[in-house]
C-alpha positions in Angstrom: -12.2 77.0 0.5 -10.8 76.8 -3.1 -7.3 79.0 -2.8 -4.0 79.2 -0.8 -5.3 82.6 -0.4 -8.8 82.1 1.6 -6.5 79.3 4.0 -5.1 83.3 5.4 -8.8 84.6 6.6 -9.5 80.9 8.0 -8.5 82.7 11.5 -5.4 85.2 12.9 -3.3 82.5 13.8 -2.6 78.9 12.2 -1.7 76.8 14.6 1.5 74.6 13.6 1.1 71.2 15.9 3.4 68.7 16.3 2.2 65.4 17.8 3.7 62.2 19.0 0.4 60.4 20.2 -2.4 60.4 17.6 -4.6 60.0 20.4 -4.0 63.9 20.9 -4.9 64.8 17.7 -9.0 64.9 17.7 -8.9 66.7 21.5 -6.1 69.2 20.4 -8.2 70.1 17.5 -11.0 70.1 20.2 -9.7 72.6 22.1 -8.7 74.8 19.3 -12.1 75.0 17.8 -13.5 76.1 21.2 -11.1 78.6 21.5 -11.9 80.0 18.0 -9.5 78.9 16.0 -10.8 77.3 12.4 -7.5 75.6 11.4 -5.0 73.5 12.1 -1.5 72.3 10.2 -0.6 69.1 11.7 3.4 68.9 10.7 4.7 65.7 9.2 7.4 65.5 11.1 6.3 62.4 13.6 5.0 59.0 12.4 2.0 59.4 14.2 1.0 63.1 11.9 -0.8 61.4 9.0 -3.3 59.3 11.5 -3.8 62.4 13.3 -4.8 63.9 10.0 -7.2 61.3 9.1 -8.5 61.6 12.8 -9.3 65.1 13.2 -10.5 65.0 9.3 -13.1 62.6 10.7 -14.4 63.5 13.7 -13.3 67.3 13.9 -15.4 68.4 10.6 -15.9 72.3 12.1 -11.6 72.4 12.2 -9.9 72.7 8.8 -7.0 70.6 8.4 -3.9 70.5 6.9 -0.9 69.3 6.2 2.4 70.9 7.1 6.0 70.6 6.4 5.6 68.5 2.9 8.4 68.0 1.2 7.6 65.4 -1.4 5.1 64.8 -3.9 4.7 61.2 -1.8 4.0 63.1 1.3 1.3 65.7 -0.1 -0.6 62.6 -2.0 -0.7 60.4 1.5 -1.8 63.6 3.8 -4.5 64.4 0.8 -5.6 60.7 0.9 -6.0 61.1 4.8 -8.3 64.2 4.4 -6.0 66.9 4.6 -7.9 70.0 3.2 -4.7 71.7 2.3 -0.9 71.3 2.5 2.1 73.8 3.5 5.4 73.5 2.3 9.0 74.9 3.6 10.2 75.8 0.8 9.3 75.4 -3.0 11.3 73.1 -5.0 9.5 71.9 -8.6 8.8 68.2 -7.5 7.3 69.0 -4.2 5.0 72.1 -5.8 4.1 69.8 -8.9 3.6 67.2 -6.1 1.2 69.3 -4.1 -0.4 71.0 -7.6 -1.3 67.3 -8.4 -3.4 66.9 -5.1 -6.2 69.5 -6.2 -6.0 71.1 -2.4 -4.7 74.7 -1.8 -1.4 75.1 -0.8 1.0 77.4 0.7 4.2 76.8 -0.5 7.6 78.2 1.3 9.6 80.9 0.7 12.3 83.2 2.0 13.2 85.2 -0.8 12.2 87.6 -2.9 13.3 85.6 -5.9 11.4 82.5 -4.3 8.2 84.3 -3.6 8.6 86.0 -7.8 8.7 82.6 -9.0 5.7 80.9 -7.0 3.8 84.3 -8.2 4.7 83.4 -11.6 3.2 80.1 -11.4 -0.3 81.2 -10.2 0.7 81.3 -6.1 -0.3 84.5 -4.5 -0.8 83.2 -0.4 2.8 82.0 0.4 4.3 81.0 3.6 7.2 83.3 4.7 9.5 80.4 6.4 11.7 81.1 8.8 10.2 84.7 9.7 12.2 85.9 12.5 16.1 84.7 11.2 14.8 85.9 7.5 14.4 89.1 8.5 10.8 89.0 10.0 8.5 92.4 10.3 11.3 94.6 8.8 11.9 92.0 5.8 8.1 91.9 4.4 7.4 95.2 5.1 10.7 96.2 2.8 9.4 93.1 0.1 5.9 95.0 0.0 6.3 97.7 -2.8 7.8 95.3 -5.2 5.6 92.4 -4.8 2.2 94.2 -3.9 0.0 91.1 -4.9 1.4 88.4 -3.0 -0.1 87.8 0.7 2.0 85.8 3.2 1.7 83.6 6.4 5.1 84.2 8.5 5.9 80.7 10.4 8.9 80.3 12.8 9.9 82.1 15.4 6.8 84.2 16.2 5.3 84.2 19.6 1.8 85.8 21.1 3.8 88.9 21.5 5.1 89.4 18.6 2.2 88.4 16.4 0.6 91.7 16.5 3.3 93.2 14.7 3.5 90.8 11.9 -0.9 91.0 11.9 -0.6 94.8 11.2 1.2 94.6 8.1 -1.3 94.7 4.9 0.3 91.6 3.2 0.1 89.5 6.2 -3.3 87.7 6.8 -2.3 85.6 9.7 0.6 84.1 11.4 1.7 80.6 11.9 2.2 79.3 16.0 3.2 76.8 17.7 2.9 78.4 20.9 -0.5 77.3 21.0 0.2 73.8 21.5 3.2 73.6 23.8 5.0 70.4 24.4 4.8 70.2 28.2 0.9 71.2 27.7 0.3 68.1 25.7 2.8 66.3 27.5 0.2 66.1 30.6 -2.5 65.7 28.0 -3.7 69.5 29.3 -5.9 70.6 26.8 -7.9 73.6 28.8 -4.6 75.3 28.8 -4.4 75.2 25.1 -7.9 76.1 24.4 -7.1 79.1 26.4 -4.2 79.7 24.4 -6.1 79.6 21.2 -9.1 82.5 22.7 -6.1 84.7 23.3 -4.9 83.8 20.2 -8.5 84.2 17.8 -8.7 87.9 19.6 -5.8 89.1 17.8 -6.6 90.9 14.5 -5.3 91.5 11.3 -4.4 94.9 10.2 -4.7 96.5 14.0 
């Protein structure tokens, strides 16, 4: 994997965990794999996030895993360091893409606008994440931002559920769709990882472009 671009055939949905016990981290990323999902963005949004990194990095090798939610040049070096094999932003300032540029790794960087997404193009970025989908407009919104900008590709986060993933997974610039559905709280709250792997198979049969 050596672009932002081949992180959106990794699998039809990236899962987007958040975890407060890095002792989840390596049988989350268990049950994903054996579900059929390839990837997984572990947010940095808990202290425990950059452990679980370096965890599932290490003993999950089949699972490619990132880094999500960076929003500093400090954060994408430590997740890198950790093993991350790629970072996502939220959005797309200049220190935080220089930041993640530095690290070597593909990123998806964040955008919600069409002047956002024009500028990452302009610096080389063609995969982007579309962050927040659903209150930025979601199917209607990319589907509108298509003839302008035919050669970017994007990965809609926030706000998407299993129902409505098919709709974003037909559109041509979309190559998959990032959920946190698949890991829900109360699920890893009683440490139920069958139920998640079962979330992820119903997840790795949707397709894109159907």
């Amino acid at each position: 994997m050596t672009t932002g671009s081949d992180l959106l055939d990794l699998s039809p949905v990236m899962p987007v965990v958040v975890l407060d016990d890095a002792e989840d981290a390596v049988p989350v990323a268990e049950a994903l794999l054996a579900g059929g999902i390839r990837v997984i963005e572990l947010t940095l949004r808990t202290p425990v996030a950059v452990e679980a990194i370096r965890r599932v990095a290490a003993k999950v090798p089949d699972i490619v895993v990132g880094a999500g939610t960076v929003t500093s040049p400090e954060q994408a070096a430590e997740a890198a360091e950790a093993g991350a094999a790629f970072l996502v932003t939220p959005g797309c300032t200049d220190r935080v893409l220089d930041g993640a540029f530095a690290t070597g790794l593909p990123f998806l960087p964040g955008a919600s606008t069409v002047s956002e997404a024009m500028r990452l193009g302009e610096r080389g970025l063609t995969a982007l994440k579309f962050f927040p989908a659903e209150p930025s407009g979601g199917v209607g919104y990319l589907r509108s931002i298509a003839g302008p900008l035919p050669g970017l590709r994007f990965c809609p986060t926030g706000g998407i559920t299993v129902e409505s993933a098919p709709r974003y997974l037909a559109l041509s610039t979309v190559g998959c769709v990032g959920g946190s559905w698949l890991t829900p709280k109360d699920a890893l709250a009683r440490k139920d990882f069958a139920h998640i792997e079962t979330l992820a198979r119903e997840a790795a049969a949707l397709r894109p472009g159907a």
